[in-house]
N, C-alpha and C positions, 0 to 999 in steps of 0.2 A: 920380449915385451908382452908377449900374450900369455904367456906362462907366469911373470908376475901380475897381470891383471885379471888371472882367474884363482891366484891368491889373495889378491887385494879383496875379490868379491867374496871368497871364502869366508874371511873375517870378518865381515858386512853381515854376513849371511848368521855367523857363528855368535858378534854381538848382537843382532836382532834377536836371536831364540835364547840365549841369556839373557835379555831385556824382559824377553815375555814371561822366561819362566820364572826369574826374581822380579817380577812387576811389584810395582806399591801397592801394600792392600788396597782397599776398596769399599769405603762405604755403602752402606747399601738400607735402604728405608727400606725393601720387600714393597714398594706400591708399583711397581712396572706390569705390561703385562706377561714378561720371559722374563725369567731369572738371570741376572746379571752374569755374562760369559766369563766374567773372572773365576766363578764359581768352580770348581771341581766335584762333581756328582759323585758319589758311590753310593748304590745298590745291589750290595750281592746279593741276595735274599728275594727269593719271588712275596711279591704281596707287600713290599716295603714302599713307602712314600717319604719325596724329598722334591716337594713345590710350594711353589705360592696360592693362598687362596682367597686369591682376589678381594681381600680387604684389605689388604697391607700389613697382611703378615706371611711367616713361612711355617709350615706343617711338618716336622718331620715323625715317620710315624711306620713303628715295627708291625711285625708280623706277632703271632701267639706265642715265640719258642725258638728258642737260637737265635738271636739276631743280639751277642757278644762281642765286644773287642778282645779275646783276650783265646789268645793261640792253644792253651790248653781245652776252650772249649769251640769258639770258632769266632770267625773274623766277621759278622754277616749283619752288623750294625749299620742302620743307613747313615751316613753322616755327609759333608759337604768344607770343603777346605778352600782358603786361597793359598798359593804359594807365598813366600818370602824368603829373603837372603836370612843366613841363619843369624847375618852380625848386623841385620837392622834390629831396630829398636820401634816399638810400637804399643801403645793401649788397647785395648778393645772392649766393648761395651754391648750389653744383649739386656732384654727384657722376653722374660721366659715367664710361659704359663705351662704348668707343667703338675698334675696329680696324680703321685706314685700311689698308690693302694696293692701293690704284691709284688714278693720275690721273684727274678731280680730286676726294679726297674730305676733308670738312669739317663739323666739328659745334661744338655749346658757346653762347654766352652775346653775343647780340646786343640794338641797341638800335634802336629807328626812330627816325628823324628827320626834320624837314620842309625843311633843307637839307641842306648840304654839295655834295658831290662829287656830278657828274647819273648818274656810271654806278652809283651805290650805288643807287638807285632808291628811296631812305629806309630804306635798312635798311645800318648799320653792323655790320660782324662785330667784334666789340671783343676777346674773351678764348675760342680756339678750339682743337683741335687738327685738323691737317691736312696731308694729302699734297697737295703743289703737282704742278705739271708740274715730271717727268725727276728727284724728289728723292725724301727718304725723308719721312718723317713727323715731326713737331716739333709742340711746344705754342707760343703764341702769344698773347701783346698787343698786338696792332697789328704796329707794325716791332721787336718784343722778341720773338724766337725762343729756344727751347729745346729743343735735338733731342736724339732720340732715340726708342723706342718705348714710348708710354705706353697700353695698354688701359683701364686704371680710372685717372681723374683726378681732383682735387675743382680745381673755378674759386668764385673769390670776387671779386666785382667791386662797387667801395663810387661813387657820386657824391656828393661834396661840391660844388657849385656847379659852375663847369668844370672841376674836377679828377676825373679819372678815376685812380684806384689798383687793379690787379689782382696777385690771388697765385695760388698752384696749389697743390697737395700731394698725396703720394702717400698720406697715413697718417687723413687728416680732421684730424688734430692740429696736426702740423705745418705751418704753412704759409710758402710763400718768395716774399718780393715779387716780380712780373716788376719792377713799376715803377708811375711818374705819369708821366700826358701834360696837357697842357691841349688840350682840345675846347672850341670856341665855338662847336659847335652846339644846336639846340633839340629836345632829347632830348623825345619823346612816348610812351614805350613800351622797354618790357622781356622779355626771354622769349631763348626757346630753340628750336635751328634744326639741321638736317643737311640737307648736299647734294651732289650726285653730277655731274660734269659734265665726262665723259672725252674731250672734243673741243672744239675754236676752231674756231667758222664751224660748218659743214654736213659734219662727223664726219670732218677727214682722217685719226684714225688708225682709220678703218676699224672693223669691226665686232671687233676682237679683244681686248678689254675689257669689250667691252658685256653684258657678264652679270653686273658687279658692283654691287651696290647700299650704299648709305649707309645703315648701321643704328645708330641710339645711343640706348644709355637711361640715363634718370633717376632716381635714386634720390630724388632730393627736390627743392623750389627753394622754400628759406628768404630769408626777408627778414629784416634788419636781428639778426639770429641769434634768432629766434623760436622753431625750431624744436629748436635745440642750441643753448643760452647758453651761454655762457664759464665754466667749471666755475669758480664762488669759490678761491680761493688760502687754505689753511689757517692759519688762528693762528700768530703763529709761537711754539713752547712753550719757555717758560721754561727755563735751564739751573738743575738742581737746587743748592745751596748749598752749600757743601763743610762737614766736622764744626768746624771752625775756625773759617769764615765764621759760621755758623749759630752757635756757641758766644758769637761777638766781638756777632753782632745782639743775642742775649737778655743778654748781658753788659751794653748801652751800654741795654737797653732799664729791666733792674735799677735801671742806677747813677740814669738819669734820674726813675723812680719814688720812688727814694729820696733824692734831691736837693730834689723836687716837696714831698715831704711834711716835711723841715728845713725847709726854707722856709716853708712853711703853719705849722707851729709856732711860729718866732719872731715871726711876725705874731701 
């Protein structure tokens, strides 16, 4: 008996930390005064920041150099995730300020993964805005570009099973598909990333960049529109009855009452 009831509590034990680690996203407005513990932190990088600043938004913001997702050069992006089961299904929505002005910088709306491609190191940039090398600035879903210069962005990024669907907008209202891709990878995690990475290899172009830093903040990261639902669509109101219309209803409505009651008489 005691041997089964310290497997009983095993399983207790084992669905409680699969609970926590596949927990429901989690809404979050950034107006609290701690960052919501669902959050998972990562700062490798000395001199990176990933807080709130006390306006009700969140800051995330590199250092001058190295701070990559990407295994060829290094992993030292600050970024910030919740976990998820890979076979839920979810939206998400961000308002991003964010002004690239130099190679390489990049912010918005990533997922982790436990495969894919080995230089992504598990972290997929899915829906971002970003200055590449030698070009200007452009928004972005994967290989769906949209250039030009955008400071404040809204990204909304939905998973339906492997279908990935991202939009953008300047206005929170409006928003314009970039598109659907299908990914067959095992999506583990959700959240939001900026990073700064003004050199390939060991800094060829030199130190004449190197004072610019990756800064972007967050106005919100709603799930599944939790935070701002879809304003109901009004009634649509009746067109009033014209003096003729209105005269011809109470007219046929007359004739029928008094039809009703001959009738009942000759019975």
């Amino acid at each position: 008996m005691k041997k089964m009831h310290i497997i009983s509590l095993l399983c207790m034990i084992m669905a409680g930390l699969s609970q926590t680690l596949y927990a429901s996203l989690v809404a979050d407005d950034f107006n609290n005064a701690t960052l919501n513990p669902a959050w998972i932190v990562e700062t490798p990088s000395p001199g990176t920041i990933v807080q709130l600043t006390g306006d009700g938004r969140l800051i995330i913001r590199t250092n001058t150099d190295n701070n990559d997702l990407w295994t060829n050069h290094n992993m030292n992006a600050p970024r910030l995730y919740q976990p998820v089961n890979s076979n839920d299904n979810w939206m998400v929505e961000t308002k991003m300020h964010f002004s690239a002005t130099s190679t390489f910088q990049e912010a918005g709306i990533f997922v982790t993964v436990t495969d894919g491609v080995p230089e992504w190191g598990g972290y997929l940039r899915l829906t971002t805005a970003v200055y590449p090398w030698d070009t200007n600035e452009y928004i972005k879903f994967l290989t769906i570009n949209v250039y030009g210069s955008y400071d404040d962005v809204y990204f909304r990024l939905e998973k339906n099973g492997n279908q990935y669907t991202s939009w953008y907008s300047f206005d929170g209202e409006s928003f314009i598909a970039f598109g659907t891709k299908t990914l067959a990878y095992t999506v583990t995690g959700v959240g939001l990333f900026a990073l700064r990475q003004d050199s390939i290899g060991p800094d060829p172009e030199g130190t004449a960049d190197n004072n610019v830093r990756s800064t972007a903040y967050f106005d919100y990261f709603d799930v599944n529109r939790t935070l701002y639902p879809p304003t109901p669509e009004p009634p649509p109101i009746p067109e009033p009855l014209s003096g003729i219309l209105l005269l011809s209803a109470l007219a046929g409505i007359k004739t029928k009452f008094r039809t009703r009651r001959v009738h009942q008489s000759v019975r």
